[in-house]
ZAMARGU-4260 file (C-alpha; in steps of 0.2 Angstrom, whole numbers, plus 5000, padded with zeros to 4 digits):
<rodrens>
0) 5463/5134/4920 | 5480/5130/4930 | 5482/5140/4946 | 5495/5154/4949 | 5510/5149/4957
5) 5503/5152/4977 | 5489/5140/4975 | 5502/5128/4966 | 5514/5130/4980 | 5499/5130/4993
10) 5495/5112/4988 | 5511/5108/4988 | 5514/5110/5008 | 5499/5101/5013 | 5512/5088/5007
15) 5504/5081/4992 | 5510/5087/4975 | 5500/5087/4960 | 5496/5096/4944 | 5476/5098/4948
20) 5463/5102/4960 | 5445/5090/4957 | 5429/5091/4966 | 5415/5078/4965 | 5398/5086/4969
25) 5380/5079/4970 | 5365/5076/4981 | 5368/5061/4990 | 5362/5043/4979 | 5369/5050/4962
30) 5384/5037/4961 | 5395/5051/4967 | 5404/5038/4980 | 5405/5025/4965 | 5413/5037/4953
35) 5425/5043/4964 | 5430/5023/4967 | 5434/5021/4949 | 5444/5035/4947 | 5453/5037/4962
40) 5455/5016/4964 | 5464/5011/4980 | 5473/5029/4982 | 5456/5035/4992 | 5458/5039/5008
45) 5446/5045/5024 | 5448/5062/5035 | 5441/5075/5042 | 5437/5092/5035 | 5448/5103/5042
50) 5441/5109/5060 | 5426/5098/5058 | 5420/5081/5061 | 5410/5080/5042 | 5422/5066/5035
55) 5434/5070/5020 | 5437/5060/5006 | 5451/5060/4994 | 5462/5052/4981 | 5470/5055/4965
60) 5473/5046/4947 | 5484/5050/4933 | 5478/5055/4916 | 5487/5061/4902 | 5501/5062/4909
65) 5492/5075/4925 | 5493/5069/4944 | 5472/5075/4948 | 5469/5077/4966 | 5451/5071/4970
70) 5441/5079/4985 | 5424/5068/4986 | 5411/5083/4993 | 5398/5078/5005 | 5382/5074/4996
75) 5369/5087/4997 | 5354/5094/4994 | 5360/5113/4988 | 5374/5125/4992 | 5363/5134/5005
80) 5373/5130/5021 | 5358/5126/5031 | 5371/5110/5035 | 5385/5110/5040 | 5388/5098/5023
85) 5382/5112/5014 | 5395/5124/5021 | 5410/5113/5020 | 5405/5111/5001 | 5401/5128/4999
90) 5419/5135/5008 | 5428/5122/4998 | 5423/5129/4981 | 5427/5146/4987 | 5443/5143/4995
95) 5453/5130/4988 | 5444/5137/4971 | 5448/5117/4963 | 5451/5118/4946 | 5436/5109/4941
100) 5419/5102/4948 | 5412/5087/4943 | 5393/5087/4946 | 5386/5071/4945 | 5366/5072/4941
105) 5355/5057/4943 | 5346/5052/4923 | 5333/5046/4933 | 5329/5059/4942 | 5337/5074/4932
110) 5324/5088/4937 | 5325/5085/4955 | 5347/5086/4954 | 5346/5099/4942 | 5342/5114/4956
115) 5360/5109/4963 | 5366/5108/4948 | 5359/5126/4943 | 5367/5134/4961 | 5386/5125/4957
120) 5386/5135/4937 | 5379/5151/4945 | 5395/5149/4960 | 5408/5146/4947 | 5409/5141/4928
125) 5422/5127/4930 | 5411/5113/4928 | 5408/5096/4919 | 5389/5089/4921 | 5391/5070/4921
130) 5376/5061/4919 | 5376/5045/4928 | 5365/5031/4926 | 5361/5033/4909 | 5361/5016/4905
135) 5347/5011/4917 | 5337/5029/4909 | 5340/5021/4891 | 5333/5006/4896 | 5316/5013/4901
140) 5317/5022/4885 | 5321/5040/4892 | 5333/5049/4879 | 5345/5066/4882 | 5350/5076/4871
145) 5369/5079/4878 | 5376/5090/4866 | 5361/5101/4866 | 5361/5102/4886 | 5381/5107/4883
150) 5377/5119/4873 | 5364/5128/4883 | 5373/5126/4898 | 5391/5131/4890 | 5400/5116/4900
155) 5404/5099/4896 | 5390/5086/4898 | 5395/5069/4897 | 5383/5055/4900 | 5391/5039/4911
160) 5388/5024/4922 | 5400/5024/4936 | 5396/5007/4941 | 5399/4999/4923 | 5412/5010/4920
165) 5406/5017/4903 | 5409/5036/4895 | 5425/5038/4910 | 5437/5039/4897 | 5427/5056/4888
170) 5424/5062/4906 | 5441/5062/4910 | 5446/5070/4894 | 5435/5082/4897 | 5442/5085/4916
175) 5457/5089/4908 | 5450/5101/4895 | 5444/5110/4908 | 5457/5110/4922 | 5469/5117/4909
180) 5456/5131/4904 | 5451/5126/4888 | 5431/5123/4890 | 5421/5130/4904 | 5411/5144/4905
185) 5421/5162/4906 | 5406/5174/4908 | 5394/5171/4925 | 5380/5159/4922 | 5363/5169/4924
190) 5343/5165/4926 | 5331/5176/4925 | 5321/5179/4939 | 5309/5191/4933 | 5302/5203/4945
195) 5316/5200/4956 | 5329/5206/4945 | 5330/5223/4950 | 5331/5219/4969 | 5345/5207/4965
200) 5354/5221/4958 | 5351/5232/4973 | 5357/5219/4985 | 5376/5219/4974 | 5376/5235/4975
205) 5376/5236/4992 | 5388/5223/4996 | 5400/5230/4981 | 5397/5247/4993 | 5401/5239/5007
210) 5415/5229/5004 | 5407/5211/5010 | 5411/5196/5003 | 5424/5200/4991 | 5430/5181/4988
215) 5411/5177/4981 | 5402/5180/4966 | 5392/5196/4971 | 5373/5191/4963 | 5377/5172/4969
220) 5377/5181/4986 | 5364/5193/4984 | 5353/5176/4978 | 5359/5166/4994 | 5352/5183/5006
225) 5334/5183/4995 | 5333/5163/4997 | 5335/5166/5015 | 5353/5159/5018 | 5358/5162/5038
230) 5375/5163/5035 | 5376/5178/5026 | 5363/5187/5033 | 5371/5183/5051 | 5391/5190/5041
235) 5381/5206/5036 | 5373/5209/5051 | 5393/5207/5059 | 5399/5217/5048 | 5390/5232/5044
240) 5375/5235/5052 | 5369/5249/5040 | 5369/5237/5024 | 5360/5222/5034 | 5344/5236/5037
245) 5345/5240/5019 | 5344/5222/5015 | 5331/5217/5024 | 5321/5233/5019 | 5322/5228/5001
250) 5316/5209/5006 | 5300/5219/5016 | 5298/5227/5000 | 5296/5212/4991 | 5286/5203/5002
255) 5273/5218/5003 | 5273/5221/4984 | 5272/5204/4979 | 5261/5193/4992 | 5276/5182/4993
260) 5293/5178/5001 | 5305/5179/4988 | 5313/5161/4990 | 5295/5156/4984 | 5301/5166/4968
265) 5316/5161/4964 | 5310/5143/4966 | 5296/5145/4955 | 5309/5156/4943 | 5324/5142/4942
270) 5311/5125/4940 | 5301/5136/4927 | 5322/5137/4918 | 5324/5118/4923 | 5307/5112/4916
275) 5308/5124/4898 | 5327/5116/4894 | 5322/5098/4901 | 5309/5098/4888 | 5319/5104/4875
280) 5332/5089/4879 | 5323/5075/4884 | 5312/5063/4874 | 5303/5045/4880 | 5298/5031/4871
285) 5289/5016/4872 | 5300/5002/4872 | 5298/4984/4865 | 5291/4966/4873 | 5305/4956/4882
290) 5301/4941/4867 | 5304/4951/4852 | 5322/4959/4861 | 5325/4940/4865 | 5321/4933/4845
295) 5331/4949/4836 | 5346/4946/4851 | 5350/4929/4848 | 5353/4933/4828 | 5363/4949/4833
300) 5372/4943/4845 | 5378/4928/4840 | 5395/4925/4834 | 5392/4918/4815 | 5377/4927/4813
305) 5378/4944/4822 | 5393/4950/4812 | 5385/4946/4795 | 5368/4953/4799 | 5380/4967/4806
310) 5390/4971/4793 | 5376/4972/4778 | 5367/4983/4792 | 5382/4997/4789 | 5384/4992/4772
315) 5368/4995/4765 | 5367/5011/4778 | 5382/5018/4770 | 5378/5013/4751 | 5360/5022/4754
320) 5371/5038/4757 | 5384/5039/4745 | 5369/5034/4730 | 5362/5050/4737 | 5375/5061/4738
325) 5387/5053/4725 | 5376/5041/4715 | 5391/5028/4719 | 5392/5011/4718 | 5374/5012/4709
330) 5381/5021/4695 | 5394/5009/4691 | 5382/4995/4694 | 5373/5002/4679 | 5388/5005/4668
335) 5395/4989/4670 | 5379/4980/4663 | 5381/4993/4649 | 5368/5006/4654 | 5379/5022/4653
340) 5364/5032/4650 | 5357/5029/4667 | 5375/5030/4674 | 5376/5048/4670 | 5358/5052/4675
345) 5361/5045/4692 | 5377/5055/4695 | 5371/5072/4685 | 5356/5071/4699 | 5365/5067/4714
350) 5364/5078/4728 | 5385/5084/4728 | 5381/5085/4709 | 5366/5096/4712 | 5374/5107/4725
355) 5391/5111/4712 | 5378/5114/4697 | 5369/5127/4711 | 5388/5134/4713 | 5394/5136/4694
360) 5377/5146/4692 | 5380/5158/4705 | 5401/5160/4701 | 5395/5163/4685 | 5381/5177/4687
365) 5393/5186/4702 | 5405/5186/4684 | 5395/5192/4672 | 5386/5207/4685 | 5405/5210/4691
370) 5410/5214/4673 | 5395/5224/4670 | 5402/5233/4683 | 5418/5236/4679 | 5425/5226/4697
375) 5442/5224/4693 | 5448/5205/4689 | 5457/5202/4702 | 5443/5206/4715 | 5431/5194/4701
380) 5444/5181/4701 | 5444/5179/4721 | 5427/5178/4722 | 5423/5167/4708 | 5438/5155/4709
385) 5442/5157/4729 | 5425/5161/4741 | 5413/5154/4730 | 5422/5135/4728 | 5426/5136/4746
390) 5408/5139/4752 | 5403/5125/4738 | 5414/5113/4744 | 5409/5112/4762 | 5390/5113/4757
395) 5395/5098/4745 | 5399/5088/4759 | 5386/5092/4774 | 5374/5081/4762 | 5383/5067/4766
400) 5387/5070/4784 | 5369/5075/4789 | 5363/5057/4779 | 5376/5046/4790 | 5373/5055/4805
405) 5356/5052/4803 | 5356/5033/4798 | 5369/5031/4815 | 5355/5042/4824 | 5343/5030/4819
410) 5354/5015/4823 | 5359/5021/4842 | 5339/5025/4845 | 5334/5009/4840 | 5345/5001/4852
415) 5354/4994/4837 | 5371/5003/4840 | 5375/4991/4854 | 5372/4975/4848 | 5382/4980/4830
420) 5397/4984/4843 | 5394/4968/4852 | 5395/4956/4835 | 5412/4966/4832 | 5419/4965/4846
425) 5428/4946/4844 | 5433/4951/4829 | 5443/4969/4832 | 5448/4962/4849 | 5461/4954/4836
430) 5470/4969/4831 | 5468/4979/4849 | 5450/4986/4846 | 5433/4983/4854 | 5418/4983/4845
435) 5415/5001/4847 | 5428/5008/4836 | 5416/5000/4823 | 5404/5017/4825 | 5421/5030/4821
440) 5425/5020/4808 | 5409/5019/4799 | 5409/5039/4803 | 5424/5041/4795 | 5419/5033/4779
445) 5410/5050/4778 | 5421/5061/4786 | 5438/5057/4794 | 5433/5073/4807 | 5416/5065/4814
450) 5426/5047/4816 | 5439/5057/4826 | 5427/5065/4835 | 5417/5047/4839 | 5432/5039/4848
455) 5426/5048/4863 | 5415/5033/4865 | 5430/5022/4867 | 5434/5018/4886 | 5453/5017/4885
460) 5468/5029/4881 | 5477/5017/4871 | 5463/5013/4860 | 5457/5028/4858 | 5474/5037/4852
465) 5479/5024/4842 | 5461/5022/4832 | 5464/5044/4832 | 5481/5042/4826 | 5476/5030/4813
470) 5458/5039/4805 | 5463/5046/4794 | 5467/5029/4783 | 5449/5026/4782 | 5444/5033/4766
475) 5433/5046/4767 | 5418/5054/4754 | 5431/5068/4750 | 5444/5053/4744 | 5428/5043/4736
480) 5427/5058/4724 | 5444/5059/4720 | 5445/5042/4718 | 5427/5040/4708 | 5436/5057/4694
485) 5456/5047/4693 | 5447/5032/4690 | 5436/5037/4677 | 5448/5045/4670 | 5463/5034/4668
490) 5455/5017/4667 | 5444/5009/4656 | 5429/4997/4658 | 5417/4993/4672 | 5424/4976/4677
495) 5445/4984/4679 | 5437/5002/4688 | 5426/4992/4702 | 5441/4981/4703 | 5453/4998/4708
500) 5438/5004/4719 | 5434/4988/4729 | 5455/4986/4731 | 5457/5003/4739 | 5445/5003/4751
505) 5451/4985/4756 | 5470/4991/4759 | 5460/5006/4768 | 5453/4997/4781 | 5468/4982/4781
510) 5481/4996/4784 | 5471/5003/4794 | 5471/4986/4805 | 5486/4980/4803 | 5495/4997/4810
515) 5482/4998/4825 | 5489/4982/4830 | 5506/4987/4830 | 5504/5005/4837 | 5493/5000/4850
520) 5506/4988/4857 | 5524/4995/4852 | 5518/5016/4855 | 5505/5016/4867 | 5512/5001/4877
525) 5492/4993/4879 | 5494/4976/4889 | 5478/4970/4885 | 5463/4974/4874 | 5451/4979/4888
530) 5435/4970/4889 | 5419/4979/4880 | 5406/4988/4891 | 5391/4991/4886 | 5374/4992/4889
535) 5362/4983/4878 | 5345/4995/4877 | 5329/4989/4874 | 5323/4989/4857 | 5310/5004/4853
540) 5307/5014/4837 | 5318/5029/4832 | 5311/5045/4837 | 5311/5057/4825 | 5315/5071/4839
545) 5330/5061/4846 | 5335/5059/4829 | 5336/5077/4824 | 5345/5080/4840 | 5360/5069/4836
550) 5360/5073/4818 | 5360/5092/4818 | 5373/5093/4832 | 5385/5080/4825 | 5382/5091/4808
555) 5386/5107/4816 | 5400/5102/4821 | 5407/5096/4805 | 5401/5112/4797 | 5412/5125/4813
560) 5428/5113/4813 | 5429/5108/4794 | 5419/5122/4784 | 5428/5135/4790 | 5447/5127/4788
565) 5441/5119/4770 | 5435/5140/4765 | 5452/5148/4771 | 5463/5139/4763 | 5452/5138/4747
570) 5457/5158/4745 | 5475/5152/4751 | 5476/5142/4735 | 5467/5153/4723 | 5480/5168/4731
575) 5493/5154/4728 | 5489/5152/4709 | 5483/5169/4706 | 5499/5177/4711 | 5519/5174/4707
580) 5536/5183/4705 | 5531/5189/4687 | 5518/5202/4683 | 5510/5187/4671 | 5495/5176/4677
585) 5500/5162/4670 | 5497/5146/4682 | 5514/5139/4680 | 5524/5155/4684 | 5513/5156/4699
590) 5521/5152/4718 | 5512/5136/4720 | 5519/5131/4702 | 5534/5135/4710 | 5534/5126/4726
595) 5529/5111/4718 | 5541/5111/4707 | 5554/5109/4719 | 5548/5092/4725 | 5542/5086/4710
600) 5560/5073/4709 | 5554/5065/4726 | 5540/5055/4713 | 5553/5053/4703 | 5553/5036/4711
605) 5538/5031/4703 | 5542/5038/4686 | 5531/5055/4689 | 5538/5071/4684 | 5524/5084/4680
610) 5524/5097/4693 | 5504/5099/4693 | 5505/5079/4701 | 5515/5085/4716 | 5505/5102/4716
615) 5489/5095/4717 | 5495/5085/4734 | 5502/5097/4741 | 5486/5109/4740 | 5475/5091/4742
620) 5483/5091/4762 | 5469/5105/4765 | 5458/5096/4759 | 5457/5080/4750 | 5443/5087/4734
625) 5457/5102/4733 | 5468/5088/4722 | 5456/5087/4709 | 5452/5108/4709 | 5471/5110/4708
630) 5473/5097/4693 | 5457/5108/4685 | 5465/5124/4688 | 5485/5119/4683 | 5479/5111/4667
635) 5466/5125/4659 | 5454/5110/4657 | 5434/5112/4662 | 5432/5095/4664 | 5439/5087/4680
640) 5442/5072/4671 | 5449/5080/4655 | 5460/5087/4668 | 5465/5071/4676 | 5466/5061/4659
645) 5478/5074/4652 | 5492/5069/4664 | 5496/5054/4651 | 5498/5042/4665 | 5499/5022/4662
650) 5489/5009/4672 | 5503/5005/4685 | 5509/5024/4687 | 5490/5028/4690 | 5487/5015/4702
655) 5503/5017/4712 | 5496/5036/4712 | 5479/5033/4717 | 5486/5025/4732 | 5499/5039/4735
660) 5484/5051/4736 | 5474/5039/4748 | 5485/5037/4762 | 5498/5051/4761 | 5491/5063/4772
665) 5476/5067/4786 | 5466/5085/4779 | 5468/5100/4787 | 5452/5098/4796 | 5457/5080/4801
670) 5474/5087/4808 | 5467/5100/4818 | 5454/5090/4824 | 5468/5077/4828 | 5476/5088/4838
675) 5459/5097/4848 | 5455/5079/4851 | 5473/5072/4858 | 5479/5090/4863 | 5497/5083/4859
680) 5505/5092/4842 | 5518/5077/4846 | 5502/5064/4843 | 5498/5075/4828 | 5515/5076/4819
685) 5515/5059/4821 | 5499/5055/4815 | 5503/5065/4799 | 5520/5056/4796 | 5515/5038/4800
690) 5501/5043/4786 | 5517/5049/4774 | 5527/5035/4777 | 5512/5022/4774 | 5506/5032/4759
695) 5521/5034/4751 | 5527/5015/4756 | 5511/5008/4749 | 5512/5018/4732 | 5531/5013/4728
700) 5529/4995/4733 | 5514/4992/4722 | 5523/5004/4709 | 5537/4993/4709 | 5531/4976/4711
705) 5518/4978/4695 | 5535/4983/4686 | 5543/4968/4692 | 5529/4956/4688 | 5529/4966/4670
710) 5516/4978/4670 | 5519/4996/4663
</rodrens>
């Protein structure tokens, strides 16, 4: 959240101008000191706090463009003030009110930092948890569930290692994020303290009565007093007189009715709130013998070997889930040695088969109830042609999403995930990569969302925004099954449609290098490709609790930022198609037969001049299984590959088309997850039109090159 323009202009005459305001807390030995030495690099500098002889540090780094100014906190033990630590801490929070905290919690200790980390959220809601050490706690086999600790907690939690330098570049995005007031909690974070509850509520409402401490958070206060914090009691008993009798009247009561001092409650109350969420977010396993990490390492990570072994690792991962969800490249496997009987069997029974089957039966029963009715058509029509393929679409795909999230789950528990990115790394350090990028890509061939998503892991700007940028290249599960209908529709024979498959995915992934090597250096200036840190775990097996963590949340995700773009603008399109300047409901009288049809000539270039083509990809930038709907729905057909096959295309027009509808354009959910991720709509335009200018490239130069070489 930026600060009004009197704390802007208050930072600015101290004589140091900068766009925020950071704080690193923690109890002393977290790597708090170590942190802020990597961040703030030879910038830091030693003085006093203002007044007192506790030592000051401070320095500043630049990111995104944003000057942060870095105040290094004492370390400490909690926010009481029963040093004078404490009370510089706590007075520095209050005061400067610094646009973000960074509390650093110790993985190897996280219960005992978690009670300061607990005081910090219930002082203000402007926080991001980093995790440090959690290389040394994966090592020993201890597993946290970040995204389920962010989400219980309603602030960032990002794990790190301050000394190797790893998870800096997402802790810093996240810095940013919530210095500018886009994460963070807005509503105070409570505990409840049981019995205690109602005297806390008495104790605010006599310092809301009494006008004291006005610049603190009333039940933090009222917390502090019942824990038996001097300060306060001593600023009460200044102040008003009258409301320190009250107060300590009420902390009588509680002694007398309870047997107990009340800091023995809150205690009991807060580790009773630490110990039920660290069970919930922390799982250990037994890891493997030093001689069998030793064997499987010197296969993995050697430099012939490892990025074999490495590459039929993802590939048979990723071929497991597509024969599940798609029944691809199983089914063609069959067809080509002549057993189309099988074929269909595997793709009528695959899960994304299954799950549209499931659909048509229920748009069809809402028909045939709605008419019994008497529900008038177009009210049907939106339902049955808009809400209900919307819904079907995004279920189509969670299949899919869940499978590879959990295969990469499985992979990252194992302690596989490191190695794979070690055997990569010589070779995307080539092209401007580090082995890393290997994971969001191998997301992506799921989901282009999740593969933006995973370049948090990457560790620099430049490699991070120009594997973002690039994504959406990678052809995703929603592509494969435009790809898998166009080409079973307008070629003929196994051997010429596993040849059109295998080509686009390899132009998928060679565009995909060949522009990362040339954005990397000419956009985002990178000097050198950074080295790869990473910690290599010890081996162990996959625990199916860690497991379900990482693939749920990773799902979830998917199903908030992509479901719910993909089921909007499916009643966009059918509103689209339904309605047009005429009272008729004919499809080609309709606005979005109209809008296509004024840039139909722009394929003119490759000898297409049906409206529906141009219709489809306009409609297909939502998202990508949309082009194939809007060929079904502009052509009458029920089959989507009657559809597609009625466009009387040749070989070479098909081809350039396919290749076209590959490349042209990131999804909507891809954009606006581009943009959440980058949080520049310049780096997203550009995004989008670096995707138009290749697809379009791509699709007239193989257009016009068959036509040259003689093909039709």
């Amino acid at each position: 959240m930026v600060t009004d323009n009197s704390d802007r202009e208050k930072h600015r005459s101290q004589g140091r101008k900068y766009d925020f305001l950071i704080a690193l807390a923690a109890q002393p030995n977290a790597g708090k000191t170590t942190l802020f030495n990597t961040l703030t690099g030879k910038t830091g500098y030693v003085g006093n706090w203002p007044g007192k002889t506790v030592e000051r540090m401070e320095g500043e780094f630049v990111h995104h463009g944003k000057i942060f100014h870095v105040i290094d906190l004492p370390g400490i033990y909690s926010l009481s003030a029963l040093t004078l630590e404490e009370f510089v801490s706590r007075e520095f929070i209050v005061d400067e009110r610094p646009h973000a905290i960074v509390v650093l919690l110790d993985a190897e200790a996280l219960e005992r930092s978690f009670y300061f980390l607990l005081q910090v959220l219930e002082l203000m809601g402007k926080v991001i948890v980093a995790i440090n050490k959690y290389d040394l706690a994966q090592s020993k086999g201890l597993h946290i569930n970040t995204e389920r600790l962010e989400n219980e907690l309603g602030v960032p939690v990002i794990a790190i290692s301050a000394l190797k330098k790893t998870g800096l570049g997402e802790l810093l995005d996240r810095i940013v994020d919530v210095a500018e007031g886009r994460l963070g909690r807005e509503e105070e974070f409570r505990i409840e303290y049981g019995p205690l509850e109602h005297y806390v509520n008495r104790i605010e409402n006599i310092l809301i009565e009494h006008n004291l401490f006005e610049k603190y958070p009333r039940r933090w206060v009222a917390l502090r007093i019942l824990e038996g914090d001097l300060y306060f009691m001593k600023e009460v008993e200044e102040k008003d007189s009258r409301a320190a009798k009250a107060i300590e009247d009420i902390i009588e009561e509680i002694k007398k009715v309870y047997k107990k001092d009340p800091v023995e409650i809150i205690i009991l109350y807060r580790y009773k709130f630490v110990n039920d969420l660290l069970s919930r977010v922390i799982e250990k396993v037994r890891v493997s013998e030093k001689r069998f990490i030793e064997k499987l390492d010197s296969i993995l990570l050697n430099p012939f070997s490892g990025p074999i072994l490495s590459s039929l690792i993802l590939l048979s991962m990723m071929s497991f889930a597509f024969i599940i969800n798609t029944g691809f490249p199983l089914n063609y496997a069959f067809r080509s040695l002549g057993y189309e009987v099988i074929a269909e069997y595997i793709e009528e029974n695959s899960l994304s088969s299954i799950i549209s089957k499931i659909f048509s039966v229920i748009a069809e029963y809402f028909r045939s109830v709605a008419v019994s009715y008497n529900v008038q058509d177009w009210l049907v029509d939106l339902v049955v042609e808009g809400i209900i393929p919307g819904v079907g679409s995004v279920l189509t795909f969670l299949p899919l999403i869940f499978i590879v999230n959990v295969l990469m789950a499985i992979l990252e528990d194992s302690g596989l995930m490191s190695r794979i990115a070690v055997s990569f790394d010589r070779l995307l350090k080539k092209v401007g990569l580090t082995g890393k990028t290997i994971f969001p890509l191998t997301l992506s061939l799921g989901c282009n969302v999740p593969g933006i998503m995973g370049t948090r892991i990457l560790e620099t700007d430049e490699e991070r925004l120009s594997a973002i940028v690039l994504m959406p290249l990678i052809i995703c599960q929603a592509r494969l099954f435009v790809l898998l209908i166009m080409v079973s529709a307008l070629f003929t024979g196994a051997i010429m449609q596993t040849f059109v498959i295998a080509s686009i995915y390899i132009i998928s992934v060679t565009l995909f290098l060949i522009f990362n090597k040339v954005i990397t250096k000419r956009v985002f200036k990178q000097k050198e490709v950074p080295e790869l840190i990473i910690e290599l775990p010890s081996y162990h097996l996959p625990s199916f609790r860690v497991i379900r963590w990482i693939s749920w949340e990773r799902s979830k995700s998917f199903i908030i930022k992509a479901g719910t773009i993909i089921f909007l603008f499916s009643i966009i399109l059918w509103a689209l198609l339904y309605f047009g300047p005429s009272t008729t409901q004919n499809v080609e009288e309709s606005y979005g037969a109209l809008i296509a049809k004024t840039v139909t000539p722009a394929l003119s270039i490759i000898d297409i001049d049906n409206w529906i083509i141009p219709f489809a990809l306009i409609f297909g930038w939502i998202a990508k299984e949309i082009f194939i709907t809007s060929i079904v729905i502009a052509t009458g057909k029920i089959s989507p590959i009657e559809a597609v096959a009625s466009l009387t295309l040749t070989p070479l027009q098909s081809y350039a088309l396919l290749v076209l509808v590959m490349f042209y354009s990131p999804c909507l959910a891809a954009f606006v997850t581009i943009f959440s991720e980058t949080r520049s709509f310049k780096l997203t335009v550009f995004s989008v039109i670096v995707s138009l200018l290749i697809g379009f490239t791509a699709s007239i130069s193989v257009y016009w090159i068959g036509r040259i070489l003689g093909y039709i």
